[in-house]
C-alpha positions in Angstrom: 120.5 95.2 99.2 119.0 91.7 99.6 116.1 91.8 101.8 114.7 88.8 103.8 111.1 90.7 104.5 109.4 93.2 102.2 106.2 95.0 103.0 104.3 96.9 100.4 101.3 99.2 101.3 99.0 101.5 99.2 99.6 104.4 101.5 102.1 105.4 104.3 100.5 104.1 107.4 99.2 101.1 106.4 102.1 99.0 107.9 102.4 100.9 110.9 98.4 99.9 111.6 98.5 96.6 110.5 101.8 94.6 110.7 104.4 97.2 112.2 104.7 94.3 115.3 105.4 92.0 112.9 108.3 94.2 111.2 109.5 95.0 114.6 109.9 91.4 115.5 111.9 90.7 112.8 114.3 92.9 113.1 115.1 92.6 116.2 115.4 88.7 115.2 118.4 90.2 112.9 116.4 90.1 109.6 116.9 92.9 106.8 113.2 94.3 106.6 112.1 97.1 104.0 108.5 99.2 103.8 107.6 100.0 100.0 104.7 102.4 100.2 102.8 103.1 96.5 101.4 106.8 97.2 102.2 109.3 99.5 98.9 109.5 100.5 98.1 112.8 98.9 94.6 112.6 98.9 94.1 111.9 102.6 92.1 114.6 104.3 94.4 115.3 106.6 98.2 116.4 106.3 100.3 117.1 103.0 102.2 114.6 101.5 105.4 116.5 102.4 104.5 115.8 106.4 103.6 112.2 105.5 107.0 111.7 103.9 108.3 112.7 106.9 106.3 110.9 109.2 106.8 107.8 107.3 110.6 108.1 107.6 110.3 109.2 111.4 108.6 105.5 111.6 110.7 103.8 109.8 113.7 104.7 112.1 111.4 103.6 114.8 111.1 100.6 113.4 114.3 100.0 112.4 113.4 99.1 109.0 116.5 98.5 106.8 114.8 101.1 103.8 111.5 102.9 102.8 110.9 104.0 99.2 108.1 106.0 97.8 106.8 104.6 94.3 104.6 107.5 94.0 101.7 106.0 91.9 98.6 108.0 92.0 96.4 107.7 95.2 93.3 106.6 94.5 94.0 106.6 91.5 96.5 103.9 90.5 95.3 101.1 88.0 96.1 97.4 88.8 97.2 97.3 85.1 100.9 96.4 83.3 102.3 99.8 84.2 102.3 99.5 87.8 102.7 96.0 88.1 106.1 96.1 86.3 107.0 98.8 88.9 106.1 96.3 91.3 108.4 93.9 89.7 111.5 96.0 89.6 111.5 96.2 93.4 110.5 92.9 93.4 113.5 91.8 91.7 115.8 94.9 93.1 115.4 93.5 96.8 115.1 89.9 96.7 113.2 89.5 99.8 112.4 85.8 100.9 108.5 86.7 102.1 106.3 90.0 101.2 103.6 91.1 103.0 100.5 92.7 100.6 97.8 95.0 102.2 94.5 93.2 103.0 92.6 91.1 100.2 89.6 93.8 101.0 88.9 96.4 103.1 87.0 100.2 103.5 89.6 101.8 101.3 89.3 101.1 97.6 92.9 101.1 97.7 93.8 98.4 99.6 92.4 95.7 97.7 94.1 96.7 94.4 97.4 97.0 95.7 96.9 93.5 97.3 95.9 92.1 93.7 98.9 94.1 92.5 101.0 92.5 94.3 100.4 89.0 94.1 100.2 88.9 90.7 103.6 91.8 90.6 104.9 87.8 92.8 104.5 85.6 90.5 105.4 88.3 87.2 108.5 88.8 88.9 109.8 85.0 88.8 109.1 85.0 84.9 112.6 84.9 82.9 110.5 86.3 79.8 109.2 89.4 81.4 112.5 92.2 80.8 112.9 95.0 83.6 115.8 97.0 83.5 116.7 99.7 86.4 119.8 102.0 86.0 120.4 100.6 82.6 120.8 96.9 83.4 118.6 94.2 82.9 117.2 92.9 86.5 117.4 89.2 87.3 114.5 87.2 87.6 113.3 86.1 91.4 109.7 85.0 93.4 109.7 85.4 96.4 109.0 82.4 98.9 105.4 83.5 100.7 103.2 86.3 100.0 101.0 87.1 103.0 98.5 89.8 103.4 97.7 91.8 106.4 94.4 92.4 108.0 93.3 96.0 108.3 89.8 97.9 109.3 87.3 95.6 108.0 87.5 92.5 110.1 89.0 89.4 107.9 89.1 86.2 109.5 92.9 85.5 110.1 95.1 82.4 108.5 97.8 83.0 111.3 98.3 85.0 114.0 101.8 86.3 114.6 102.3 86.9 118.2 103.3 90.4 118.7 102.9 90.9 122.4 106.5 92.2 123.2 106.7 94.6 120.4 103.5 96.7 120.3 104.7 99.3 122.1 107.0 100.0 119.4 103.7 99.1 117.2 102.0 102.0 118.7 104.8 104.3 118.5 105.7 104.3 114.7 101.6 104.7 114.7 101.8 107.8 116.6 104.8 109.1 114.1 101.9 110.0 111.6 100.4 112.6 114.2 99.1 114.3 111.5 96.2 111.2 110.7 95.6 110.6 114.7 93.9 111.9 117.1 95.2 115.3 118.4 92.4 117.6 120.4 94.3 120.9 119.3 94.0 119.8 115.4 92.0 122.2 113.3 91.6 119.3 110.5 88.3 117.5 109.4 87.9 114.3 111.9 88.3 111.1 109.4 87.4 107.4 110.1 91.2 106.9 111.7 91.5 110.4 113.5 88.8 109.8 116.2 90.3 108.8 119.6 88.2 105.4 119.1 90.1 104.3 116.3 92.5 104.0 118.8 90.8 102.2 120.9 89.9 99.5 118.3 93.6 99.2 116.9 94.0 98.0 120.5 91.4 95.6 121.0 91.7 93.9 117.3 95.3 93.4 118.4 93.8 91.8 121.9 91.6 89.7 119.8 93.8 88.4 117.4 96.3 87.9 120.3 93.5 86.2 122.8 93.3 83.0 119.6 97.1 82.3 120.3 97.2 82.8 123.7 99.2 85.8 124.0 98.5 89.6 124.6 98.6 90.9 121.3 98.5 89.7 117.6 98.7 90.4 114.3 96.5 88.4 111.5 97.4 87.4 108.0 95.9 85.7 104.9 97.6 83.5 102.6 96.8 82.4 99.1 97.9 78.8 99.4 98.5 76.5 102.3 101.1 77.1 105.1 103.3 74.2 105.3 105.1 73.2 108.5 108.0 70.9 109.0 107.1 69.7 112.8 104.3 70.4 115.3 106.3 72.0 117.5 106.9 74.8 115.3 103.2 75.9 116.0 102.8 77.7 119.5 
């Protein structure tokens, strides 16, 4: 399956809190759109990776994301060395997507910052005709992708663009609330974490006001880039 958009995240969740809108909107603009998640979050405090399998499926549907695969690297632990990078390559090459989305450059969780240097180097790796992956015994094709972008997450990052996602963060907020086993519930017995206290809530909401209020919409969603954007007309830009 080619894809036109492919997301890759450290842990299940992190798309769902940062980009979902984004996804959302392109599918419904008839794009193929996949989720890639590294870990299954194992060593979260809340939850088991069995529910957050589950959850993360139960979002994707919400999404309507065209696939979601499980590399199942170590949380916390994975290494942003050859090993997983040529993993990163094989779906790389498997899906063809035109764009990728990486998670944030840096942020609270050690793990976000490595998978985002994971990935854009796993970019450029996977457009080399002298690197050799093979999957299910044939050798893959070479491709790079057009754009790597990387979402914001909780630490506040000064956005490159802003991709107005007013009409679809209800659907945002509803593949969030699929991982009910990370949020807020009063009748959980679970340590509280960082993203489990009702205000996390509140402040998913009013970064997305935030970003949106710079655009001149409702809601937004903010992204990084490593090299310029390029535009063929003004009018392109809202």
């Amino acid at each position: 399956m080619k894809l036109d958009l492919l997301a890759f995240a450290a842990h299940p969740d992190d798309t769902e809190l940062a980009c979902s809108g984004t996804l959302a909107k392109h599918v419904n603009l008839g794009m193929k759109v996949g989720v890639v998640d590294f870990t299954r979050g194992e060593m979260g405090t809340r939850g088991t990776p069995e529910i957050r399998d589950q959850e993360a499926a139960d979002a994707a549907e919400i999404l309507g994301l065209s696939l979601r695969e499980n590399l199942r690297f170590a949380d916390i632990f994975f290494e942003d060395d050859k090993q997983h990078q040529l993993e990163i390559v094989k779906s790389i090459r498997k899906y063809r997507p035109d764009i990728i989305l990486a998670n944030a450059i840096r942020d609270r969780h050690p793990d976000h910052g490595k998978a985002s240097s994971l990935v854009s180097k796993a970019v450029f790796m996977a457009g080399l005709q002298k690197i050799e992956t093979v999957v299910d015994g044939e050798v893959q094709t070479p491709w790079r992708p057009k754009a790597l972008y990387c979402y914001i997450q909780s630490n506040y990052i000064e956005p490159d663009f802003v991709v107005d996602v007013s009409d679809y963060w209800d659907a945002k907020m509803e593949a969030v609330r699929a991982f009910k086993s990370q949020f807020y519930n009063p009748d959980s017995k679970e340590p509280e974490t960082f993203i489990s206290s009702p205000y996390f809530m509140k402040l998913l909401e009013a970064r997305g006001i935030e970003y949106g209020s710079t655009i001149g919409t409702k809601y937004g969603e903010g992204f990084t880039v490593e090299r310029n954007i390029g535009v063929d007309n003004l009018f392109d830009l809202i």
